[in-house]
N, CA, C and O of each residue as an XYZ file, in Angstrom:
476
protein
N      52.781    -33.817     26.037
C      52.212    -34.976     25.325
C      50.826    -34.626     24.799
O      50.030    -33.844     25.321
N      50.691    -35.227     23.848
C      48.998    -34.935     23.379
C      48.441    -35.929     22.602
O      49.059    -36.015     21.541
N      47.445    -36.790     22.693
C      46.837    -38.055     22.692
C      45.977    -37.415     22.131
O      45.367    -36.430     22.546
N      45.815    -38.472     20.227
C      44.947    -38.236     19.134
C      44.280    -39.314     18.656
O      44.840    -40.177     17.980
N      42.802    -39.348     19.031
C      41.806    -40.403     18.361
C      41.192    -40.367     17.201
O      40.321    -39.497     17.220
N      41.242    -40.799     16.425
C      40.336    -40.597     15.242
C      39.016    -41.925     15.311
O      39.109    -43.072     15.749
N      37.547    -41.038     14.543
C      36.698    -42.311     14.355
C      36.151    -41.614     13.314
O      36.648    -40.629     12.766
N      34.965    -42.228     13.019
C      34.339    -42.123     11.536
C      34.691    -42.874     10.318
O      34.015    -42.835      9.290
N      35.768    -43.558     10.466
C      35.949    -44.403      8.764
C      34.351    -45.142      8.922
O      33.319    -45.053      9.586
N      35.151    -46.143      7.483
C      34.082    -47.079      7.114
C      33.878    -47.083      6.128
O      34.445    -46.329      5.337
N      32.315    -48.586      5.551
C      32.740    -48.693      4.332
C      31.946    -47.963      3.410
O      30.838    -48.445      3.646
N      31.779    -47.132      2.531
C      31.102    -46.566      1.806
C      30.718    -46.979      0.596
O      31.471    -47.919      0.343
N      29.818    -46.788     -0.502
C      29.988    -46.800     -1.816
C      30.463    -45.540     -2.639
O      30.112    -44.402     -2.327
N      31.117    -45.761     -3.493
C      31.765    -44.545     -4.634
C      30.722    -43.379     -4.486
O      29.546    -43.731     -4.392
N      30.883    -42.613     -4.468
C      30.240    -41.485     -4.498
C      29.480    -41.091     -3.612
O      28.569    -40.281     -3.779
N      29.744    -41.561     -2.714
C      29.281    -41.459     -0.843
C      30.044    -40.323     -0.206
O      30.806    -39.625     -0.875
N      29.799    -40.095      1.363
C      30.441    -39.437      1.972
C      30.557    -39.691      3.278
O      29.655    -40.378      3.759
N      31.702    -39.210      4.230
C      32.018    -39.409      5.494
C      32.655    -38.389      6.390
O      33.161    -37.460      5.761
N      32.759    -38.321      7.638
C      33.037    -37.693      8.242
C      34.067    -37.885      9.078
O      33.571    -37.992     10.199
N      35.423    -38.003      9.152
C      36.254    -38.357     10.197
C      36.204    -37.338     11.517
O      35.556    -36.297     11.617
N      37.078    -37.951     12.491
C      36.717    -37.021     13.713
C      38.259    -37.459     14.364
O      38.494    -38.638     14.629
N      39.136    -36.524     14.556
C      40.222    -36.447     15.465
C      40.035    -35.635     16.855
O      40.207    -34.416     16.860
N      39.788    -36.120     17.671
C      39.722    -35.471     19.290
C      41.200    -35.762     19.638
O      41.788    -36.835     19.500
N      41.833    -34.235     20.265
C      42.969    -33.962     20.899
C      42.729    -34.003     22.524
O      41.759    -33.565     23.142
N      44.004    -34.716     23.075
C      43.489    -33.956     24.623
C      45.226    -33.976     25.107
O      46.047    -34.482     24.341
N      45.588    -33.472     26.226
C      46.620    -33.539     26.533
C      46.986    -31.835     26.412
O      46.226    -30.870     26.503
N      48.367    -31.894     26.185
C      48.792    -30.529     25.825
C      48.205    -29.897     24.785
O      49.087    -29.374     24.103
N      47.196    -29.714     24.375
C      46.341    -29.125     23.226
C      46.741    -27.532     22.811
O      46.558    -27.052     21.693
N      47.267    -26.896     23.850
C      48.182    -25.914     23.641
C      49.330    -25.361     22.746
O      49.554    -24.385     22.031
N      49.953    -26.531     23.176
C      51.225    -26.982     22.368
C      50.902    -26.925     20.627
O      51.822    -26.496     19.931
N      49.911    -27.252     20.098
C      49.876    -27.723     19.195
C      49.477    -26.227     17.747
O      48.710    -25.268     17.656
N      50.305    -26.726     17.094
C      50.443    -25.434     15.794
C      49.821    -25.845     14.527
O      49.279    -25.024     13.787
N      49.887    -27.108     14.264
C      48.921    -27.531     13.407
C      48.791    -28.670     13.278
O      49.488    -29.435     13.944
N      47.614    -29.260     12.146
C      46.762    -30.563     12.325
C      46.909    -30.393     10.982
O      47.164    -29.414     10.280
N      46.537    -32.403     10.606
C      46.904    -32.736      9.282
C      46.271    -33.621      8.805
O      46.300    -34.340      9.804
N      45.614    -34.281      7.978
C      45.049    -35.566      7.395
C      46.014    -36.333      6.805
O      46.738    -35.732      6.011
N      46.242    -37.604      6.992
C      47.338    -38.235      6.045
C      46.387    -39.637      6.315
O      45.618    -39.989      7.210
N      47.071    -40.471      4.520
C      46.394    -41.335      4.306
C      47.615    -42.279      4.125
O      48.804    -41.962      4.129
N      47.046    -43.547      3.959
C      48.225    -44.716      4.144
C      47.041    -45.843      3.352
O      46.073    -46.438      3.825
N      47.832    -45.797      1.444
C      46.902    -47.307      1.076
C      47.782    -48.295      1.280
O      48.790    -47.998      1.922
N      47.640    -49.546      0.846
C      48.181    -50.333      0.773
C      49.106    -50.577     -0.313
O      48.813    -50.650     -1.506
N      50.677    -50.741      0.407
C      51.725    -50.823     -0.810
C      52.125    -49.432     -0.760
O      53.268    -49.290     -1.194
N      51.583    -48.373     -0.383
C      51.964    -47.296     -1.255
C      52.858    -45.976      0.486
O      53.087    -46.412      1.614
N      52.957    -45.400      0.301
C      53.729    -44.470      0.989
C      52.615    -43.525      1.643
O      51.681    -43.097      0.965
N      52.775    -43.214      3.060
C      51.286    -42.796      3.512
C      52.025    -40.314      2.926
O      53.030    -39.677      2.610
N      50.790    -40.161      3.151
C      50.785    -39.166      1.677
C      49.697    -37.967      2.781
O      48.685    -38.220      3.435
N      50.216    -37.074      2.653
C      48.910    -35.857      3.149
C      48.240    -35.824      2.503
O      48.328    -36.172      1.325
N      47.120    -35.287      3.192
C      45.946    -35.104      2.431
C      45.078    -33.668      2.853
O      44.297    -33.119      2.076
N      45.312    -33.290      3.933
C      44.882    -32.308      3.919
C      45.415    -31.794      5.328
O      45.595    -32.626      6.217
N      45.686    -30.369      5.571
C      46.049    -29.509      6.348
C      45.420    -28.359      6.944
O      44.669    -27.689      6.234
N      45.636    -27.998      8.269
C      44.901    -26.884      8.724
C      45.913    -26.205     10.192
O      46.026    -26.787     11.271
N      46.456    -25.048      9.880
C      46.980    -24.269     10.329
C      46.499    -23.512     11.950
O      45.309    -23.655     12.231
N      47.139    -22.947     12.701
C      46.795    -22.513     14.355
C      45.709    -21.016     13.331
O      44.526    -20.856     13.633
N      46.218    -20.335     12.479
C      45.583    -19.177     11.637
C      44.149    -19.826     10.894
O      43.496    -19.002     10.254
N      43.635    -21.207     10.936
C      42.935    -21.812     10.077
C      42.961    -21.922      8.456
O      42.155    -22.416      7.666
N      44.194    -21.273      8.277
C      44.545    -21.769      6.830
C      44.576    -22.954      6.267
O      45.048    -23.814      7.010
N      44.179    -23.396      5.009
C      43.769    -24.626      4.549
C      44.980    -25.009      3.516
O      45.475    -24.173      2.759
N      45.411    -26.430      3.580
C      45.424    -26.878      2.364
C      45.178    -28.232      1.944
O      44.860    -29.105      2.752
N      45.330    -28.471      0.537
C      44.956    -30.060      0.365
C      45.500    -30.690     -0.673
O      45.582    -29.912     -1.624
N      46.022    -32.044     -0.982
C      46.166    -32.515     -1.663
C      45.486    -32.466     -3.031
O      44.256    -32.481     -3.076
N      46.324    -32.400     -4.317
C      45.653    -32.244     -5.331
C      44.180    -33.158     -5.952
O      43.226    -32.766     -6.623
N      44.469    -34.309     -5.467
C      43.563    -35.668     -5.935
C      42.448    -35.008     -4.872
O      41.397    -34.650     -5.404
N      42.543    -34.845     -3.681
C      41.577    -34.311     -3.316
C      40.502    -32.949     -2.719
O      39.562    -32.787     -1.940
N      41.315    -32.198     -3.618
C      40.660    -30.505     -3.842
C      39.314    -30.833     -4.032
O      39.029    -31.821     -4.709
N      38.289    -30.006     -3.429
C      36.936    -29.872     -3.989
C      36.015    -30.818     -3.552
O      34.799    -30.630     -3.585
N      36.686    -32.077     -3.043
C      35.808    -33.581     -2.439
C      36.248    -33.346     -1.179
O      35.214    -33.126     -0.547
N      37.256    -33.254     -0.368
C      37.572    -32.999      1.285
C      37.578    -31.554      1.511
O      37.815    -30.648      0.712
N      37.146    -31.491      3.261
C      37.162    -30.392      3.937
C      37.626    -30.626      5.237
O      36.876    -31.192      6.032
N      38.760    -30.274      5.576
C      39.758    -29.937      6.859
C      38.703    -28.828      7.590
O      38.284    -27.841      6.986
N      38.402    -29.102      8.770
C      38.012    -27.967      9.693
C      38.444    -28.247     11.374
O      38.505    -29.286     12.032
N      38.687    -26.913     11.689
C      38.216    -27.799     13.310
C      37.944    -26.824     14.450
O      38.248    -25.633     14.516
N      37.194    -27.722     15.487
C      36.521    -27.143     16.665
C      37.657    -26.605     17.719
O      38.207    -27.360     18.520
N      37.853    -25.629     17.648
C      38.840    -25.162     18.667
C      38.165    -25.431     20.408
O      38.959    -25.932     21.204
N      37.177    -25.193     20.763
C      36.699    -25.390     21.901
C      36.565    -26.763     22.274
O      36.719    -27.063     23.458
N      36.203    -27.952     21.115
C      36.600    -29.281     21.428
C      37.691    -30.025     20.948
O      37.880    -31.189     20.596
N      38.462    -28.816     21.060
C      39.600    -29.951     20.497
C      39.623    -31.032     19.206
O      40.207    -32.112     19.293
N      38.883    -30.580     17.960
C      38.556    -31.357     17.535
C      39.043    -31.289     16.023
O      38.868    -30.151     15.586
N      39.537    -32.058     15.191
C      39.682    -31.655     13.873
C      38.904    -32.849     12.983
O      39.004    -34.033     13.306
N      38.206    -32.452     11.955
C      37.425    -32.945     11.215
C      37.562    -32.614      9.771
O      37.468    -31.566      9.133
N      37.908    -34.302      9.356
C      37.749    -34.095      7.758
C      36.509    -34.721      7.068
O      36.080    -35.782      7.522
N      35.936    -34.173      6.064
C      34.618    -34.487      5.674
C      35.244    -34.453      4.081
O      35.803    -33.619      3.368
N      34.790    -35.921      3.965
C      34.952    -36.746      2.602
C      34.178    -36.886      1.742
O      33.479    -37.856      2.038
N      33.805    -36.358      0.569
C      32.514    -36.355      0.009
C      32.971    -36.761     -1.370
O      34.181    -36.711     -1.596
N      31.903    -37.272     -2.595
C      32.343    -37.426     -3.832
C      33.764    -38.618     -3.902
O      34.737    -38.654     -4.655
N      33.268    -39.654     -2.566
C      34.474    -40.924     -2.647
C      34.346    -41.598     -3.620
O      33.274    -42.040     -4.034
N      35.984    -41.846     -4.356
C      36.487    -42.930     -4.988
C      36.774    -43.782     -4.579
O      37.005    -43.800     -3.370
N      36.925    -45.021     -5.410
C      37.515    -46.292     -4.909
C      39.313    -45.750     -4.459
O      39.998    -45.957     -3.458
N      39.474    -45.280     -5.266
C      41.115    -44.934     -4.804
C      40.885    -44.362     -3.151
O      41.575    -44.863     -2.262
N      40.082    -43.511     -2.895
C      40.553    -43.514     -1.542
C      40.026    -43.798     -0.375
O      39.482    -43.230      0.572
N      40.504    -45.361     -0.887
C      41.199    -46.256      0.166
C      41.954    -46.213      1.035
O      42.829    -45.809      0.270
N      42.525    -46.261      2.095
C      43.289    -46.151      2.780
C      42.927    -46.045      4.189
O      41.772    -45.701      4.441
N      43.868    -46.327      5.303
C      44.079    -45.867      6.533
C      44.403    -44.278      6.672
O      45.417    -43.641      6.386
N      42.926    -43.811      7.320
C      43.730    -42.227      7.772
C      44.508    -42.020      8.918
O      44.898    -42.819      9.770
N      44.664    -40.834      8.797
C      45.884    -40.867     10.230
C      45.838    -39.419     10.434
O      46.067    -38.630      9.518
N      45.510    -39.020     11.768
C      45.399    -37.956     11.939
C      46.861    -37.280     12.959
O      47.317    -37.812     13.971
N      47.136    -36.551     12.591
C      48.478    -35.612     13.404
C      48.574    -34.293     13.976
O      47.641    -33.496     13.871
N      49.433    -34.070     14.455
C      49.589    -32.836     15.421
C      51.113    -32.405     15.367
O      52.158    -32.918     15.766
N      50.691    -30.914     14.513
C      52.357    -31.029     15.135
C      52.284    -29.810     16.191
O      51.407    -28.963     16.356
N      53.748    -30.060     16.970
C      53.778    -28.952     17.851
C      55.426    -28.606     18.483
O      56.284    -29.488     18.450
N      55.608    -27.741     18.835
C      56.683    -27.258     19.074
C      56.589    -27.698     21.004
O      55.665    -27.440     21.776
N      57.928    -28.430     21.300
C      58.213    -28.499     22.728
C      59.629    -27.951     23.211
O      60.605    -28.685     23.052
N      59.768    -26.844     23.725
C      60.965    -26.051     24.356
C      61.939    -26.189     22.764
O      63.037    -26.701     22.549
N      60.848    -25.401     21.746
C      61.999    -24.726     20.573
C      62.326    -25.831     19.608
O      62.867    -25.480     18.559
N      62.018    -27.469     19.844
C      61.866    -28.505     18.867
C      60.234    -28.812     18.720
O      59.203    -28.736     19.389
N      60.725    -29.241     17.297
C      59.041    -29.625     16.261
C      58.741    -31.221     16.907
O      59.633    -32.037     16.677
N      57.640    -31.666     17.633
C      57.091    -33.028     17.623
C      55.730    -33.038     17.454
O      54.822    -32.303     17.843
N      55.804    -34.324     16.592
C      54.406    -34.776     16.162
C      54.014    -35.749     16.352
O      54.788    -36.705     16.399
N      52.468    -35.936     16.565
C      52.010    -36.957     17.788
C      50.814    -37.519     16.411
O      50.253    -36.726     15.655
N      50.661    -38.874     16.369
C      49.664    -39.422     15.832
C      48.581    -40.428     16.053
O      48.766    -41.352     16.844
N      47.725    -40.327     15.550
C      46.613    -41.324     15.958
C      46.548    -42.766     15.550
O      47.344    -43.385     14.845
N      45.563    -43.138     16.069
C      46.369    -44.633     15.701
C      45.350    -45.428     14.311
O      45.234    -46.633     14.087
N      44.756    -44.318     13.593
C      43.581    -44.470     11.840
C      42.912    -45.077     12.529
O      42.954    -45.649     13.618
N      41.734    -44.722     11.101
C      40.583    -44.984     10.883
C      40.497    -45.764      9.500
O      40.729    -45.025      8.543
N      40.212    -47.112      9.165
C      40.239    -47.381      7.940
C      38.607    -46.710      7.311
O      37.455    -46.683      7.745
N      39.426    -46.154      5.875
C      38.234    -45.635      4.901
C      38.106    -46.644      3.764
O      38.982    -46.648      2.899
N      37.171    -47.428      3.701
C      36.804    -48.411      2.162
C      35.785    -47.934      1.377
O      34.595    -47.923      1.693
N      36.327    -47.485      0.210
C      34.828    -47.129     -0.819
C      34.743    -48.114     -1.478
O      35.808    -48.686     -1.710
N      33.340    -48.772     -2.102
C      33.302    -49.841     -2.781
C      33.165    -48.957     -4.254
O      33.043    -47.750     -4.460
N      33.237    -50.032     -5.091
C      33.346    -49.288     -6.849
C      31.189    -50.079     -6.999
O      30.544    -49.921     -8.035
């Protein structure tokens, strides 16, 4: 099992920035990679950004160049840093884990952080 918190939303103005924070604890072992996913309203929740056990990156197109996926291996920690916010992103984040248990894929999620940019 592995239990994922996220904090840092909130409300910003357009062209602001933020810092989310996912702390892992539990089987932290287990785990092969971490993910950003967003959830607006109405709409289908959508990745946003990725980071690999190798620290390989990736990210959603809308947000190349404005987010940065990183994370603290010694605290368990994965962090996305939001910079150059739009009103579009809006949304509930949601932070994930995936991980392999005896040869099957499970993924464990947090329970968001709402992000509001004002225009």
């Amino acid at each position: 099992q592995v239990q994922l918190v996220e904090s840092g939303g909130g409300l910003v103005q357009a062209g602001g920035s933020l810092r989310l924070s996912c702390a892992a604890s539990g089987n932290t072992l287990s785990i092969i990679d971490n993910g950003w996913y967003r959830q607006a309203p109405g709409k289908q929740r959508e990745l946003v950004a990725g980071i690999n056990s190798m620290g390989r990156t990736t990210y959603a197109d809308s947000v190349k160049g404005r987010f940065t996926i990183s994370r603290d291996n010694a605290k368990n920690t994965v962090y996305l840093q939001l910079d150059s916010l739009k009103p579009e992103d809006t949304a509930v984040y949601y932070c994930n884990a995936r991980t392999v248990v005896k040869s099957s894929p499970v993924q464990y999620w947090g329970q968001g952080t709402q992000v509001t940019v004002s225009s």
